[in-house]
Steps between C-alpha positions, in 0.01 A plus 500: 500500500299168463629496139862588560459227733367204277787646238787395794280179527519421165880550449575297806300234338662485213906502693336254722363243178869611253659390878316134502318617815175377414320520804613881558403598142145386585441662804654823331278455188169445693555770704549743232170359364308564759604835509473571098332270293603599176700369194831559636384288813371234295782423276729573838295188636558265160852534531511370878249250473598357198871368646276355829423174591225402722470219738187587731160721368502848504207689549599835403772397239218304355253786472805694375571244246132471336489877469842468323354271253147611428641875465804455327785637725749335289519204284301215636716213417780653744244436808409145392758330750409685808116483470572106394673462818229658763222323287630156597580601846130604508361138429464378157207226545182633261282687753822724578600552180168601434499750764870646414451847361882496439505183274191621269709839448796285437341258193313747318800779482834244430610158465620366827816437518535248804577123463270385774192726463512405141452121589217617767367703207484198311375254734235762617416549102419092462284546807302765381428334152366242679280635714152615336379787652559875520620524881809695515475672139715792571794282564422273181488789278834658643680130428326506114630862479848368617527227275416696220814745638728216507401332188332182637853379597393327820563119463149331426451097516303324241186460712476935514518484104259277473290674756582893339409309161141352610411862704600701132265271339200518760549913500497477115185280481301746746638810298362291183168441671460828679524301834600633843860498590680529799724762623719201633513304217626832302809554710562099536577509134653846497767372767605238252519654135388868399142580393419445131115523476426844438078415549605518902521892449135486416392397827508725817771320808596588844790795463745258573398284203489790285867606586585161385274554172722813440867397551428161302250607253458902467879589541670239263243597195608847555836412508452325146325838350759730636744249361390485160497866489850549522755615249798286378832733439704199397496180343590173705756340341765391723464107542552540873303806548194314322585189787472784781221675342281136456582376876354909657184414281406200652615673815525804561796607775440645818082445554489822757164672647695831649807696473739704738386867594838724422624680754519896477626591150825705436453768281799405316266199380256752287785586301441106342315601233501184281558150648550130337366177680652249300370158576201653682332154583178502649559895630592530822855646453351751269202575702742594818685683279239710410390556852883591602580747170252781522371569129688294330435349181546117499556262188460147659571207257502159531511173256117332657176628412417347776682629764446885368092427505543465895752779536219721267183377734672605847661812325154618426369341857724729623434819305834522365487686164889565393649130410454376123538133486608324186598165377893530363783283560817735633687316204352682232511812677796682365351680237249659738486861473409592915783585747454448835610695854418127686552192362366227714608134432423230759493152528483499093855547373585128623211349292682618188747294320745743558436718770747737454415532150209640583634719810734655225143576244327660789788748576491578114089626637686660765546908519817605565428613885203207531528221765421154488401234801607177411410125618696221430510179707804425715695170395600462841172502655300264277787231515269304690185576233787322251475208723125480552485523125748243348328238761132608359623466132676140578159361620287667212252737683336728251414918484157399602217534753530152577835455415624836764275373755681121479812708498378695787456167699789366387726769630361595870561207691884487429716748713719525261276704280383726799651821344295472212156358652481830723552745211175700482506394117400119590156612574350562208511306156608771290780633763588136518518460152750788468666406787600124377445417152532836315586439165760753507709643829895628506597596791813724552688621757598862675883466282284442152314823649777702491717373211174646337461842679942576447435395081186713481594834701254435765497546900331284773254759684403247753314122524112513680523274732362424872634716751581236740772403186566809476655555869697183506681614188606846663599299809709312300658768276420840660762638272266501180274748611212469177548135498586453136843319548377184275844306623372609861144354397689185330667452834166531694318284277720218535492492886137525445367351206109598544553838525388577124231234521261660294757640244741788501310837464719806422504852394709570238575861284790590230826639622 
């Protein structure tokens, strides 16, 4: 009974969050947590939390939250705005920070993702680097850890160089002379560029400074092995592709330290025997995939040897045996001799010179019943991205570290720019990168879509997106029952330009 009565919890949780009622969907979800903690109730509680917003601390949303993150209920980057917003209502002077179990869960599992605890971040960072000593070392190590996620993107004034410089020096002299070093001085630097010594694994550290150790020193050589190992199906000749494949190597798109648990699989799903990943990046698309398809065997390519040596290291961290990654441009694919029952293409097709080009090659990999998921970006919803980017290019800012966190600066304190400074890409350097100075994006919109499915035989099976989308669009035209009316969606987009924000994600299968 307890069960069947979590299960009603649940699916009121989720009518209450597709709804907009926020507060209802929490109550709902936390209830059915309490009386089933399980998978289902986890991800249940991701989906309502995620669309929250918080104005006062939270005691047992909090503890909810950390348990989220450390366990991996769902992907961790979707609860970085609600456990941003009951940190700072906490207090967010040093001695609290120091004490919020919340905030450490927060920096060392994604890159925050909030305007204002960023700059608190920051100010708390020069702080730290300035005061010698090992008091609050937990909370030190968690911002090194998060700075490390995000790529060092945090804005940094002359004096911190100059300070970061002089520390790297002193911690190199001592590791010369066998001298002592501080815990401290360890995660000073570490907050302020990654870990290159590789004498500090030599010496034994507080756990916290050996975590540290591993994600900046341990984890990126294994990376490079893995990477090195890997076989090359194609040649890279495409001038654009060898652009794309050059700006993933110096770095690597999305940095991620968990993935989304699937829900319950269908058995129709074990009947995908072979599946492509095409533009596989640094894994995370292929790794849920692999968690969502039963026993599937997965070919996940991309064009960066770097980006496939982190998708191999948390592959194996995960124990997941059935994906073979590759380096192969989908270009040069069409001779391959593998058909596929999936083919899975997102957020890559718009990187290539002609993305429908190479939509057309990867149905030729296609078998005749497969299905694909596609990703392209929505013109309509990065018209403002356009904007951000033409005034970036006029006043010369560059596609690097310092040159993205100048831009950064730049861009926040003008309103104007607002829909672009809260993307969740602006947070990190590679993210920001691809966000505003790839060095090749087309956009297209839901009519280029479907010019393509009507000349190619092909049927819309459905876009992923939120729920709360989702609902408005059968409020607003209950008649289209599957919601694959792309004039419909054309309509809806236009009245609400953000609603394909990330990109549009669709199903899509031969007639």
């Amino acid at each position: 009974m307890t069960e069947e009565m979590a299960d009603d919890q649940m699916r009121m949780a989720l009518a209450h969050s597709a709804s907009g009622d926020h507060v209802a969907a929490l109550r709902a979800s936390t209830t059915a947590l309490a009386m089933k903690d399980c998978d289902a109730t986890h991800r249940t509680f991701v989906t309502c939390v995620r669309a929250m917003q918080f104005f006062e601390d939270n005691a047992v949303v909090r503890s909810l939250l950390s348990r989220a993150l450390l366990e991996n209920w769902g992907r961790p980057e979707d609860l970085a705005l609600p456990a941003a917003d009951l940190i700072k209502a906490a207090g967010t002077d040093v001695t609290a920070l120091a004490r919020d179990d919340l905030l450490q869960a927060l920096l060392v599992r994604t890159p925050n993702q909030d305007g204002l605890l960023e700059d608190i971040l920051t100010s708390t960072r020069s702080t730290l680097l300035q005061t010698p000593d090992d008091t609050v070392l937990g909370l030190r190590c968690a911002l090194a850890r998060q700075c490390f996620l995000n790529e060092y993107v945090f804005a940094c004034t002359d004096q911190e160089n100059r300070l970061a410089a002089r520390l790297e020096r002193v911690i190199a002299a001592a590791l010369e002379r066998n001298d002592a070093i501080a815990p401290w001085q360890v995660a000073a630097l570490a907050s302020y560029r990654p870990l290159a010594d590789t004498r500090l694994l030599d010496r034994r550290w507080p756990a916290e400074i050996d975590a540290i150790l591993t994600q900046q020193l341990r984890e990126p050589q294994e990376e490079k092995n893995l990477a090195a190992a890997l076989p090359r199906l194609t040649p890279i000749a495409d001038p654009v592709s060898r652009l794309v494949a050059r700006q993933y190597e110096e770095n690597p798109y999305p940095r991620f330290t968990a993935v989304a648990r699937p829900g319950p699989i269908d058995p129709a799903r074990h009947a995908m025997a072979d599946i492509l990943v095409a533009g596989c990046g640094t894994g995370r698309n292929a790794i849920e995939t692999a968690l969502t398809f039963g026993k599937a065997r997965i070919l996940a390519v991309d064009l960066s040897r770097a980006s496939l040596g982190h998708a191999a290291r948390k592959t194996r961290e995960l124990g997941i045996t059935r994906i073979e990654y590759a380096q192969a441009d989908i270009l040069e694919m069409e001779g391959f001799d593998r058909r596929f029952d999936l083919i899975e293409a997102v957020g890559v097709l718009h990187h290539l010179s002609d993305p429908f080009a190479g939509w057309r090659l990867l149905l030729g990999l296609l078998k005749p019943d497969g299905t694909m998921r596609i990703g392209l970006y929505s013109a309509v919803a990065r018209q403002n991205l356009s904007l951000a980017r033409a005034e970036l290019a006029a006043r010369g800012f560059a596609p690097t570290l310092g040159g993205v966190r100048a831009a950064r600066q730049y861009l926040r304190p003008h309103p104007r720019f607002l829909a672009v400074t809260e993307r969740p890409d602006f947070f990190t350097l590679s993210n920001c990168r691809d966000l505003l100075f790839h060095v090749q994006e087309t956009a297209v919109t839901l009519a280029d879509i479907g010019a393509f499915l009507k000349r190619h035989g092909l049927a819309l099976l459905g876009f992923d997106l939120d729920e709360t989308v989702l609902a408005q669009y059968r409020a607003d035209f209950p008649g289209d029952g599957c919601a694959t009316a792309l004039d419909n969606w054309a309509a809806f987009e236009a009245a609400r330009p953000a609603s394909f924000n990330g990109m549009y994600q669709f199903w899509v299968q031969r007639i």
